[in-house]
C-alpha positions in Angstrom: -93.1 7.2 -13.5 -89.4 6.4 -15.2 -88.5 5.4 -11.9 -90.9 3.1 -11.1 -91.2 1.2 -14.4 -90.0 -2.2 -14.4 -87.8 -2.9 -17.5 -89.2 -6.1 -19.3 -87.0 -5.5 -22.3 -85.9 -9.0 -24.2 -83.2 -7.2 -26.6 -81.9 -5.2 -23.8 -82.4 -1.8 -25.7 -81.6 1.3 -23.6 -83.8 3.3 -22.1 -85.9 5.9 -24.4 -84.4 9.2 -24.4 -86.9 10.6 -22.6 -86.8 7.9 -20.1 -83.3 8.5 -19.5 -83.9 12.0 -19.4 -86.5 11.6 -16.4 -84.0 9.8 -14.3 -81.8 12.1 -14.5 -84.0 15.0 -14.1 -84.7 13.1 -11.1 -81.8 11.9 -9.6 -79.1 14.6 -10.9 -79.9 17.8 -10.3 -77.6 19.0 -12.9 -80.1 17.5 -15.7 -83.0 19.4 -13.8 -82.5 22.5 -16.9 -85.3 24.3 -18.8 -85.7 23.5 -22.4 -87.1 26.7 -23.6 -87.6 27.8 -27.1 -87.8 30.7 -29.5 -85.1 33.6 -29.7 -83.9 32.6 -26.1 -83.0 29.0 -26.9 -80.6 30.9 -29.5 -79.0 33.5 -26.9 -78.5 30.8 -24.6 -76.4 28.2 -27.5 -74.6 30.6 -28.9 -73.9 32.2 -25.5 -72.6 28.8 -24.1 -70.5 28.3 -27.6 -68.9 31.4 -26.4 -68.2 30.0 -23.5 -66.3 27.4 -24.8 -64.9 29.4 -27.1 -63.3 32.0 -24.6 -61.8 28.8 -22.1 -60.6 26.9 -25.4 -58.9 30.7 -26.5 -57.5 30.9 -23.0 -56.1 26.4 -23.3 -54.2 27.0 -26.3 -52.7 31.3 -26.3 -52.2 31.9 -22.2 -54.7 32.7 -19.4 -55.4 35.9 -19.0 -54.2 37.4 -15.3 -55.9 35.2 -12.2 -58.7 37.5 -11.5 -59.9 38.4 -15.1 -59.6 34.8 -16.0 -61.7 33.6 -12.9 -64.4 36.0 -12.9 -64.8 35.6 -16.6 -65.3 32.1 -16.2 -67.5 32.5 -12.9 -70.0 35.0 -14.8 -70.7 32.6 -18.0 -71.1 29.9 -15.4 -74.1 32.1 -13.3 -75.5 33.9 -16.1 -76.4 30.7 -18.1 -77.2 28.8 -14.8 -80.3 31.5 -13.5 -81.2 31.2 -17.7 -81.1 27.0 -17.8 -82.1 26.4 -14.0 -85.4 27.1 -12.4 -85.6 28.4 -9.0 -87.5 25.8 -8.3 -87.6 21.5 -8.9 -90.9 21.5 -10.8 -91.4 25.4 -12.1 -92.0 25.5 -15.7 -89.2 24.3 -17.8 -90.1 26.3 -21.2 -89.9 29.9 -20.0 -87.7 31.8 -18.2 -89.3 34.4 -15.5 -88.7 38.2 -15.2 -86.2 37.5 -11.9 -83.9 35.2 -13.7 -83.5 37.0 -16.4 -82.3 40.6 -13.7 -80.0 38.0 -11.8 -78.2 36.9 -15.3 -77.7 40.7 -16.0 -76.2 40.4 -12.2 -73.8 37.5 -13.0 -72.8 39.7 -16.6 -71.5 42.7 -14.1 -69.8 40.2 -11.5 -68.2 38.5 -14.5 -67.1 41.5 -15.8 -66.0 44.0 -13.3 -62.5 42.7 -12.6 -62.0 43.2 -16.1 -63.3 47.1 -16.5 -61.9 47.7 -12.9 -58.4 46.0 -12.9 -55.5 48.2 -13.0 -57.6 49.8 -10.4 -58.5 47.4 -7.9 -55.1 46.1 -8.6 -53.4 49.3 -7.0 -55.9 49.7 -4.1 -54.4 46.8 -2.3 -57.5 45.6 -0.6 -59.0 49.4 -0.1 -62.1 48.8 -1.2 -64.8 51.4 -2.5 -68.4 51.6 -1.8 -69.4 50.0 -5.0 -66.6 47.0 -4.4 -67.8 46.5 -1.2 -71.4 46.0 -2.6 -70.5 44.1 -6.2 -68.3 41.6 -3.1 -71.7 41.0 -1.2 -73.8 40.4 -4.6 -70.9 38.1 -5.6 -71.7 35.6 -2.4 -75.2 36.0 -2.7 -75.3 35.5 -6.4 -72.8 32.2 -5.8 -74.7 31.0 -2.9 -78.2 30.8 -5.2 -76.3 29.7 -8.4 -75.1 26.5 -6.2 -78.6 26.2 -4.8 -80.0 26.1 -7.8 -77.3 23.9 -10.2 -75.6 21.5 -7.4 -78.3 21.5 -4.5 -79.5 22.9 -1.2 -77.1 21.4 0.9 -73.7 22.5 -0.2 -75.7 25.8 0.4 -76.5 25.6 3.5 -72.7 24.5 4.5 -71.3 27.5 2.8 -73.6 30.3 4.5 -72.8 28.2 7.8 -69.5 28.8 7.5 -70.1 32.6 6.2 -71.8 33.4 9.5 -68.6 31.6 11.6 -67.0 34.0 10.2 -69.0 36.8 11.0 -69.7 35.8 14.5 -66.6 34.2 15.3 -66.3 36.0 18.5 -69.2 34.1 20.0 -68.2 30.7 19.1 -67.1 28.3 21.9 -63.1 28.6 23.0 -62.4 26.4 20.9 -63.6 27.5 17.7 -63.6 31.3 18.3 -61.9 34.0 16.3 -62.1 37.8 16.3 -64.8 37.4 13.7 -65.0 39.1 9.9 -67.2 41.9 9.2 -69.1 42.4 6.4 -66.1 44.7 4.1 -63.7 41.9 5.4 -66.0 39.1 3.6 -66.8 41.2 0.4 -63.0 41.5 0.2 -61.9 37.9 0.8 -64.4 36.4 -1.2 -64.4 38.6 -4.2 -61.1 41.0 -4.5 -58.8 38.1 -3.2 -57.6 34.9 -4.5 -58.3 33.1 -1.1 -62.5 33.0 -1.3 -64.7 32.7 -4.6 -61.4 33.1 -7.1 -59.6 31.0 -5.2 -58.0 27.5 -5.9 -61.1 25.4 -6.8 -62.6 27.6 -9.3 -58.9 28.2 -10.6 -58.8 24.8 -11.4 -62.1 24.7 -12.9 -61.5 27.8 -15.4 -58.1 25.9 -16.9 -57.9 21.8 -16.4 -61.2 21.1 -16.1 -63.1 22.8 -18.2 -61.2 21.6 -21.2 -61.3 18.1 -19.7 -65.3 18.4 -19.9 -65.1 19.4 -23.3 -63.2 16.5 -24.1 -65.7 14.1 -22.8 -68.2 16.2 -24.5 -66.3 15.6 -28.0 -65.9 11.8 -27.5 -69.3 11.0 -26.8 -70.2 12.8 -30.4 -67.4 10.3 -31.6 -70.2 7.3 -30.2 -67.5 6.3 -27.9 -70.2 5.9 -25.3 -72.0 3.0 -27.0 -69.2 1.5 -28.1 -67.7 1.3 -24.6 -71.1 -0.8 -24.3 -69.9 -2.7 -27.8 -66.7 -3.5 -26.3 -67.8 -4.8 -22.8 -70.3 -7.3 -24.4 -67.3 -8.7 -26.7 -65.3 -9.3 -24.3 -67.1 -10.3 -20.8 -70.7 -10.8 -22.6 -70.0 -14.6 -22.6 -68.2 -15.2 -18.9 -69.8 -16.7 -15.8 -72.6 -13.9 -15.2 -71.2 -11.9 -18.2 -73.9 -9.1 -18.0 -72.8 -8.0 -14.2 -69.3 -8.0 -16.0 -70.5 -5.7 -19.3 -71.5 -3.6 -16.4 -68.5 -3.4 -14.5 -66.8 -3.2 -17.7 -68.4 -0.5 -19.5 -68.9 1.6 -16.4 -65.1 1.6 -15.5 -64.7 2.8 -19.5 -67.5 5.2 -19.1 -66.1 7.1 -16.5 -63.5 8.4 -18.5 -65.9 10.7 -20.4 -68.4 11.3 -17.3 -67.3 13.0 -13.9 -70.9 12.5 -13.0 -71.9 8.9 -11.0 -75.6 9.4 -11.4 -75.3 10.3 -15.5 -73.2 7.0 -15.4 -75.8 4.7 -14.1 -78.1 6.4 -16.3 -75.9 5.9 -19.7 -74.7 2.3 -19.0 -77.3 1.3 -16.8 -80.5 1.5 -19.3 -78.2 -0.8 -21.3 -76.5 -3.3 -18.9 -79.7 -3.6 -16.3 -81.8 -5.6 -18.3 -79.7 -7.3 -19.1 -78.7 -8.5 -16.0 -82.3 -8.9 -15.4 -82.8 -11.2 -18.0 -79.7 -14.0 -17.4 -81.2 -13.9 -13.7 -80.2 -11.6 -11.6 -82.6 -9.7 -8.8 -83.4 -6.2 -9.5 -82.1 -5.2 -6.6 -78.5 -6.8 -7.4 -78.4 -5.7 -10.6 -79.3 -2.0 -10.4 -76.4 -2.2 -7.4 -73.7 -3.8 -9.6 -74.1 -1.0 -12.0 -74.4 1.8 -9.1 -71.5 0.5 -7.5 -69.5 0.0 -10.7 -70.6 3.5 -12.1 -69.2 5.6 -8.8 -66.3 3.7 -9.3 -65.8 5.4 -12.9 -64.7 9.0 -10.8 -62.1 6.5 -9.6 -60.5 5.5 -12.8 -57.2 6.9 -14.8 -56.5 8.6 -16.8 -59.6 10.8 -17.0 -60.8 10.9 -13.3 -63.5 13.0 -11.4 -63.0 16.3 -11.3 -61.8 16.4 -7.5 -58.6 14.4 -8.7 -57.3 17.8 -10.4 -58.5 20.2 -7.2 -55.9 17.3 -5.4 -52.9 18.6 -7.7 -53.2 22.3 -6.8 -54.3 21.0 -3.0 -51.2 19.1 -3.0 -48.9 21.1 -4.4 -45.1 20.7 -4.3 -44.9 20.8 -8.3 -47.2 17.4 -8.3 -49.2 17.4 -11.9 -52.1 15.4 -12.3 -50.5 12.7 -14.3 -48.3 11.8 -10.7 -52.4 12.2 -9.4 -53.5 9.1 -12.1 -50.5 6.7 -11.9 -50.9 6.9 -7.8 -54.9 5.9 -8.7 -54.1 2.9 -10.9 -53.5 0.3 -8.6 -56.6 1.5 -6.0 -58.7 1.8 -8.9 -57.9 -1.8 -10.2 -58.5 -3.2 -6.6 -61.5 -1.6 -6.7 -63.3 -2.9 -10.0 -61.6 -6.1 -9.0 -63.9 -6.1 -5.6 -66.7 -6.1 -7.5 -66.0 -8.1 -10.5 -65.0 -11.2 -8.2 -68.4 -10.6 -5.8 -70.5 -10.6 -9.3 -68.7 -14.0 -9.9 -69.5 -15.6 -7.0 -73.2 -14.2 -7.0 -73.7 -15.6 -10.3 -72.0 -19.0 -9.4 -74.4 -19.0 -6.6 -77.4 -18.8 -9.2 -75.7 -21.1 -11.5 -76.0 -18.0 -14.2 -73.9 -18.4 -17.5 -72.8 -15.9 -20.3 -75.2 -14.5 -23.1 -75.5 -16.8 -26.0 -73.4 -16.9 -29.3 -77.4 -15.3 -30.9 -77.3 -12.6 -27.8 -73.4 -11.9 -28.5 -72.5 -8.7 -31.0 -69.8 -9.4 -34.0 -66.4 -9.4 -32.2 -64.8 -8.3 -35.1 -66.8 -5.4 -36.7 -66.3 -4.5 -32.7 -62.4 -4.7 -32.5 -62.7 -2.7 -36.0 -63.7 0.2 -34.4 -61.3 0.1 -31.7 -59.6 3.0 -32.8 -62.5 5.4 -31.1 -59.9 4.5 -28.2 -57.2 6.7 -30.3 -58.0 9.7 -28.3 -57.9 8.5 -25.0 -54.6 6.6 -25.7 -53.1 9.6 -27.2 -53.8 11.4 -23.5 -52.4 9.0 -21.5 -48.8 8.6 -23.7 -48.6 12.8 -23.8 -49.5 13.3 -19.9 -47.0 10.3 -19.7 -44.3 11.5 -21.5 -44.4 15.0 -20.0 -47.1 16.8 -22.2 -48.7 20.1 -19.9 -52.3 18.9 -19.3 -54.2 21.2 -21.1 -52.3 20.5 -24.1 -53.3 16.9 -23.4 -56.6 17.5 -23.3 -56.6 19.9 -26.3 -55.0 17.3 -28.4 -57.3 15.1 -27.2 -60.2 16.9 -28.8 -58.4 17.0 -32.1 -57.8 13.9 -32.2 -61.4 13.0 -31.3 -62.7 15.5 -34.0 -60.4 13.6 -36.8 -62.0 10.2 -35.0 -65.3 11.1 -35.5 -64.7 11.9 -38.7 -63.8 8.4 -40.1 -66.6 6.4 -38.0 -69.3 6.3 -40.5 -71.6 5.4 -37.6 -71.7 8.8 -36.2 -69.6 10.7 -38.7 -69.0 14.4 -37.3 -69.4 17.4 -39.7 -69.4 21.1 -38.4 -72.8 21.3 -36.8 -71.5 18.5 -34.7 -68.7 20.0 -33.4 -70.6 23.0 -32.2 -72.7 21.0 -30.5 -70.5 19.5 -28.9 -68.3 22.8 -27.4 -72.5 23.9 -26.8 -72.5 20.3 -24.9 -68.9 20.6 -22.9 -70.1 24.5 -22.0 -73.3 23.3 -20.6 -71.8 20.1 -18.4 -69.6 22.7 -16.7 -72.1 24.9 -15.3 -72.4 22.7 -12.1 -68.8 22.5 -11.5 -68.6 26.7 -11.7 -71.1 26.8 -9.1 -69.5 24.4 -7.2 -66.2 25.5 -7.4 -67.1 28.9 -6.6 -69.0 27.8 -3.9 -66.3 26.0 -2.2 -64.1 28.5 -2.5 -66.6 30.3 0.2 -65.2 27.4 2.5 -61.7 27.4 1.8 -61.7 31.3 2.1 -63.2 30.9 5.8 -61.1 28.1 6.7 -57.7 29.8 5.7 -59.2 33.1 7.2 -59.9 32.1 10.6 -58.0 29.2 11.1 -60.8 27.3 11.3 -59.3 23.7 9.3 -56.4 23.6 12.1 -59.1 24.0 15.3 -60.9 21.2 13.9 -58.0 19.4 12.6 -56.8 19.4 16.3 -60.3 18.8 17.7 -60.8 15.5 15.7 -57.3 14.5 16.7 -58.1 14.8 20.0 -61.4 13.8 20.3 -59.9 10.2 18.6 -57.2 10.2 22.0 -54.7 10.0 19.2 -55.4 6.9 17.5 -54.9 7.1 13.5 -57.6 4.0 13.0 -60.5 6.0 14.9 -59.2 9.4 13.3 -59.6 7.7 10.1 -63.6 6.4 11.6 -64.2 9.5 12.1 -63.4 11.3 8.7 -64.6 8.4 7.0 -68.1 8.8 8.9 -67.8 12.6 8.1 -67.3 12.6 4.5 -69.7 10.0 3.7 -72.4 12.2 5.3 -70.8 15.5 3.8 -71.1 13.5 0.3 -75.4 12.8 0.9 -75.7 16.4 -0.2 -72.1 17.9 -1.4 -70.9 16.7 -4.9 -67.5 15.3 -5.0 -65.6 18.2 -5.8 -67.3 20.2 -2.6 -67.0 17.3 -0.5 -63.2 17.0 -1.5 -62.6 20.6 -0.9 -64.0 20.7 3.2 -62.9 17.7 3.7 -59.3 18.4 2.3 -59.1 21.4 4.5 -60.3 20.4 7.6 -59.8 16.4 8.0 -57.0 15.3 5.8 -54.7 17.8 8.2 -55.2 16.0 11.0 -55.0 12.4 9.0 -51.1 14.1 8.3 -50.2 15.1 11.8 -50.7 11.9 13.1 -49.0 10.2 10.1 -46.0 12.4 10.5 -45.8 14.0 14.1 -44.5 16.9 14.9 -43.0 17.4 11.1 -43.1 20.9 9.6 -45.6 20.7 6.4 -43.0 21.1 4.1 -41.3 17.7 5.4 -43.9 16.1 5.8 -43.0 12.8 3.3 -45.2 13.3 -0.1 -46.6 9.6 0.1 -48.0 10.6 3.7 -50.0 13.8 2.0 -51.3 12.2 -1.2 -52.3 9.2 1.3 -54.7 10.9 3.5 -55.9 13.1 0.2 -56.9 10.0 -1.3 -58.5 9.2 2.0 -61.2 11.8 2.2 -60.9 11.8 -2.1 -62.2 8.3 -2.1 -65.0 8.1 0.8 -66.8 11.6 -0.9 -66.7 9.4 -3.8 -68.5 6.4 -2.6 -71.2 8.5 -0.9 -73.0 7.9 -4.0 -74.3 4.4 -3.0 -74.3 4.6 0.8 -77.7 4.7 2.5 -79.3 6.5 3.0 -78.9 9.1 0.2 -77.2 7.1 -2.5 -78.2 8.6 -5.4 -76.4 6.8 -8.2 -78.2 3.8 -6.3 -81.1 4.9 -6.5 -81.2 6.0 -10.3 -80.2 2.4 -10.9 -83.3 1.2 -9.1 -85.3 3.3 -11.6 -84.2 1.5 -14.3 -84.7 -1.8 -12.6 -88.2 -1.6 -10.7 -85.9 -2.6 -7.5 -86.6 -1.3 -4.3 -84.2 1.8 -3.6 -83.2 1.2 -0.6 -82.2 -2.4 -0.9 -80.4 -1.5 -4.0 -78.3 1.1 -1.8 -77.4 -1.5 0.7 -76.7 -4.5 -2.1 -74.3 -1.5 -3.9 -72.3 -0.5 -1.0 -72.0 -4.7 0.2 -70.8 -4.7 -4.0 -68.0 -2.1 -3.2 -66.9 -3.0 0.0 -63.4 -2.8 -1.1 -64.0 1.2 -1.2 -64.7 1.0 2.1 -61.2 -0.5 2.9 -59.0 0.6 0.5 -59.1 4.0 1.6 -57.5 2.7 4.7 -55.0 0.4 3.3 -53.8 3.6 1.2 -52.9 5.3 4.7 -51.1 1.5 5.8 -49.4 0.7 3.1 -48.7 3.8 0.6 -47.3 1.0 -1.5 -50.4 0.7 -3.0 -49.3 4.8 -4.8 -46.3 3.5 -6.1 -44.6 6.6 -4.7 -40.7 6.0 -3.2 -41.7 2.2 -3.2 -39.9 -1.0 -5.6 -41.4 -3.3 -8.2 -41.1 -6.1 -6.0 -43.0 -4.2 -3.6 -46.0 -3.0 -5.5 -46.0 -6.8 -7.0 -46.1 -7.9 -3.7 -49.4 -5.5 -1.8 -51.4 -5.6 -5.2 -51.4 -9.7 -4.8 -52.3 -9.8 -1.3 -54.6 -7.2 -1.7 -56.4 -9.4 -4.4 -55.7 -12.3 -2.6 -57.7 -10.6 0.6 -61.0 -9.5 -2.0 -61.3 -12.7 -3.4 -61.6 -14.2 0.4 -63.6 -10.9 1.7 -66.0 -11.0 -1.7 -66.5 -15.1 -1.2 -67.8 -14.3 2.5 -69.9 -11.6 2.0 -71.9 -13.5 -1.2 -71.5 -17.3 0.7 -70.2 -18.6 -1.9 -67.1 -19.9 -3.4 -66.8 -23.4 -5.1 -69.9 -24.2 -3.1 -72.4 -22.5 -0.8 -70.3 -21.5 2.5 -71.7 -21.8 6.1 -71.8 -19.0 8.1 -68.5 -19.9 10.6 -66.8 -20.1 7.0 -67.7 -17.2 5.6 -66.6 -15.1 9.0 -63.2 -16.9 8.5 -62.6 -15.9 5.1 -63.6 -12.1 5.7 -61.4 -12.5 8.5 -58.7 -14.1 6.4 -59.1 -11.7 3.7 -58.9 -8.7 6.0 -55.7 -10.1 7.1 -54.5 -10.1 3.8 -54.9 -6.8 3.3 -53.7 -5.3 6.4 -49.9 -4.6 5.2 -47.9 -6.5 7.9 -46.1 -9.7 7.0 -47.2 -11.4 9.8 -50.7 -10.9 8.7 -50.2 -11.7 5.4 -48.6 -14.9 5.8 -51.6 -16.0 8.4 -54.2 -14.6 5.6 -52.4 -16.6 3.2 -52.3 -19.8 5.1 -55.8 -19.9 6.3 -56.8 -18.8 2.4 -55.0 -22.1 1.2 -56.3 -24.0 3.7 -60.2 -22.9 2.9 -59.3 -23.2 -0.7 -58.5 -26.7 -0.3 -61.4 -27.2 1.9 -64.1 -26.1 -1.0 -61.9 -27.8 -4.3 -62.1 -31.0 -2.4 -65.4 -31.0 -0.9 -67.2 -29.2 -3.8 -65.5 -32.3 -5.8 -66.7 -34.8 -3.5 -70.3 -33.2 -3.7 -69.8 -32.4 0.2 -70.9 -29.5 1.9 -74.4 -27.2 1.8 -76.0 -27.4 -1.3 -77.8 -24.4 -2.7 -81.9 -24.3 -2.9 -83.0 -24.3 -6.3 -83.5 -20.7 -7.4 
């Protein structure tokens, strides 16, 4: 089994394709698609190149009106979905059944009835017919199995949860209870409404998204992907522990093209792992650096997860994505820093070194190709400099197409950019479902008033206190993200939790005063920890596809990769502290000022947690430095200045005695 083979590779090749493929199949349910042949393997490419065709029309001439647009996109999404994904984990992957073919002729007359019956349904004002009120109900179901099927059981189960509190609201405790929805009440929010299924998430998903996928779809036909790999080795390959580094490295690069953590670990993993393995490192420890650093790649600007664009249209108040980015920078950097300085200290520990000058590529036929970067630069200056963006992301493909066509490497003709729309088509089909899927929440949450009940139940429940309100959401999302994908887990927990984070922030302030630093601060609250659910026991999946690769236990690779990126843990929190860290309403002076600290605090945090810093620590110093480090980061001056002086004074401490040979000495390893 891919999973439990032990990678003994001296080169440090990647994994086969097929072996990559496995883990995947494995790990991401979104991999998990039939590969069948003949005339239907046809329908289904040139159906998905339609597909791409019809959103990248829609990018460059106008989107058609909100409804047509949506359910347009929603029935490509379904239809190819019930063609590409078995009912079932482990049913036949090379023919499709009778059933799945009737439900895709379902998702073709949900996907198209807002567009025969518009000017209709349009006047009727939410007067529904006897068909509407059926096509509504096969909508939900339809929806409900498309998620089950391309994004998993449990953001399932959470959306017919909330479906029945809707229907029996009436019998829900005081608290909770509502006159309840009846059954032509949910056919019409959900389907004939922009509040349920063609709400905001799948709006978002139809537009920015989609032609953000097929930009990442693009640059890896360019071979960006392996030369993110290229690029990491020339430049960290021959630093202390330099492989943990070309992880962290090439991971933080390779998120820009993949929204996905699991396909992450699985593209950069089969390449950094063993090596890793090789210089020294456990398997354990090395399949967690990459786990840890690939999550962290939804993180990263300019091209995050695709939560980051639900936050602009959850936002609102005229932010655009770019404002989204800029306010991630800093987080992000603290966050690849957490790991990058706990990978140096574990590999001082070891005494591990860089690769060799044999093991190293050619720097410069490397920093020749750097111009694979072109299309990614080119995004960031246009979003920067005021560019709409999908325009951005439109140019982006061109430019990647005209890229491509000058690295002789991978030189793209015709065929390859079909493939590649075919590709970008195909990587969106999980994000319809669950888009659509948590637009079933966010329907039932604005329709019964559901988010503010629990918004106030949490608030009270904490007596008040923003530190154990935050506990609590934190403890919340991180269980939501076990089974939800990001963008679900961003959407519940955006509705429900980041309310209350905001009424305590700013009391007894109407929503539209509420300061913009305070929203976008407990946004990137619940944003983050649905993010890092990834490599928390005990479902961390992007953990546990790393531990494939290595032959580690999956379990102890979990725990090593949430240790790794204990700073997502705590920046979340210091984001609500000290919104400094957005660079909203804040000076230079002051952004210089919490960045340093903040790095200050991980370097004292990461040499605590590993026990070591110029020597191995002893266990009364490696609490004080957590607690020094944790004083760093807390954003009062007080504490920063104690941080700081008990920092300097454990610094000195180790120069000195590591220079006099005093202290612990490590067992040889």
């Amino acid at each position: 089994m891919a999973d439990k083979k032990e990678i003994k590779d001296e080169k440090f090749e990647q994994l086969s394709e097929a072996d990559q493929q496995a883990l995947l199949e494995k790990y991401d349910i979104e991999s998990n698609t039939r590969n069948v042949g003949g005339i239907f393997r046809w329908v289904i490419y040139f159906g998905l190149l339609a597909f791409s065709l019809f959103q990248l029309y829609t990018a460059i001439f106008g989107v058609f009106p909100a409804q047509i647009q949506r359910t347009i996109h929603l029935g490509f999404g379904l239809t190819f979905i019930f063609l590409l994904f078995p009912a079932r984990r482990k049913a036949r992957k090379d023919k499709i059944p009778f059933y799945d073919f009737i439900l895709a002729i379902l998702a073709i007359v949900i996907g198209s009835y807002w567009t025969i019956n518009y000017e209709r349904l349009v006047k009727s004002v939410g007067q529904l017919e006897t068909m509407d009120f059926y096509i509504g109900l096969l909508a939900i179901v339809l929806v409900l199995e498309g998620a089950r099927r391309a994004v998993g059981l449990p953001i399932t189960i959470i959306a017919a949860l909330f479906l029945a509190y809707a229907y029996y609201g009436q019998h829900m405790p005081d608290f909770l209870a509502h006159r309840g929805q009846d059954l032509e009440s949910l056919s019409n929010l959900m389907f004939f409404s922009t509040d349920g299924i063609l709400g905001t998430p799948i709006s978002v998903s139809a537009t920015f998204i989609f032609v953000f996928l097929l930009f990442g779809a693009f640059l890896v036909k360019t071979g960006v992907g392996q030369y993110f790999n290229d690029l990491a080795v020339a430049l960290a390959g021959k630093l202390t522990g330099g492989p943990a580094k070309v992880a962290i490295f090439s991971s933080a690069l390779q998120g820009t093209i993949s929204g996905s953590s699991v396909a992450n670990v699985v593209t950069s993993g089969s390449y950094t792992i063993p090596m890793m393995k090789k210089l020294g490192y456990k398997k354990e420890f090395a399949g967690a650096v990459e786990a840890a650093a690939s999550t962290g790649g939804q993180l990263m600007p300019p091209i995050m997860g695709a939560a980051a664009f639900l936050m602009v249209e959850f936002i609102g108040r005229g932010v655009t994505y770019w404002e989204i980015a800029k306010a991630a920078a800093i987080p992000a950097l603290l966050y690849f820093t957490g790991i990058w300085i706990m990978t140096h200290f574990e590999a001082k520990r070891l005494g591990l070194k860089g690769l060799t000058d044999e093991e190293m590529p050619n720097r410069k036929e490397v920093l020749m190709k750097i111009y694979l970067l072109i299309p990614i630069l080119l995004i960031i200056v246009l979003m920067l400099t005021g560019v709409p963006v999908m325009h951005a992301a439109l140019y982006g493909i061109l430019a990647s197409i005209l890229v491509g066509m000058f690295n002789k490497d991978t030189r793209l003709g015709p065929l390859d950019i079909i493939d590649a729309l075919v590709e970008g088509a195909r990587t969106a089909l999980g994000v319809v479902a669950a888009t659509a899927c948590a637009g079933i929440i966010v329907g039932v949450v604005v329709k019964t008033g559901l988010g503010l009940s629990l918004a106030n139940s949490l608030v009270k429940l904490a007596g008040g206190s923003i530190l154990l309100t935050l506990f609590l959401v934190m403890i919340a999302s991180l269980i939501l993200g076990m089974g939800a994908p990001t963008t679900a887990n961003y959407v519940i927990t955006s509705t429900i939790a980041a309310p209350a984070i905001i009424t305590l922030l700013a009391p007894n302030t109407p929503n539209e005063l509420v300061p913009l630093v305070v929203v976008m601060s407990a946004h990137f609250f619940v944003f983050y920890f649905g993010i890092i659910a990834d490599i928390t026991p005990p479902v961390a999946l992007a953990a546990f596809a790393a531990s494939g690769i290595s032959g580690g236990d999956p379990i102890k690779t979990g725990v090593n990769s949430a240790k790794l990126a204990i700073a997502a843990f705590i920046i979340p929190y210091m984001i609500v502290f000290s919104p400094a860290l957005l660079m909203i309403d804040v000076t230079v002076t002051q952004i210089i000022w919490v960045t340093f600290t903040a790095i200050m605090g991980m370097i004292a945090i990461g040499s605590g947690v590993i026990g070591y810093w110029y020597r191995k620590l002893m266990w009364f110093e490696r609490l004080i430095l957590i607690a020094a480090g944790l004083a760093m980061i807390y954003p009062e001056s007080v504490s920063d200045i104690t941080g700081m002086v008990v920092f300097g004074i454990m610094f000195v401490i180790q120069f000195i005695g590591n220079k006099k040979g005093k202290g612990p000495k490590l067992a040889a390893s």
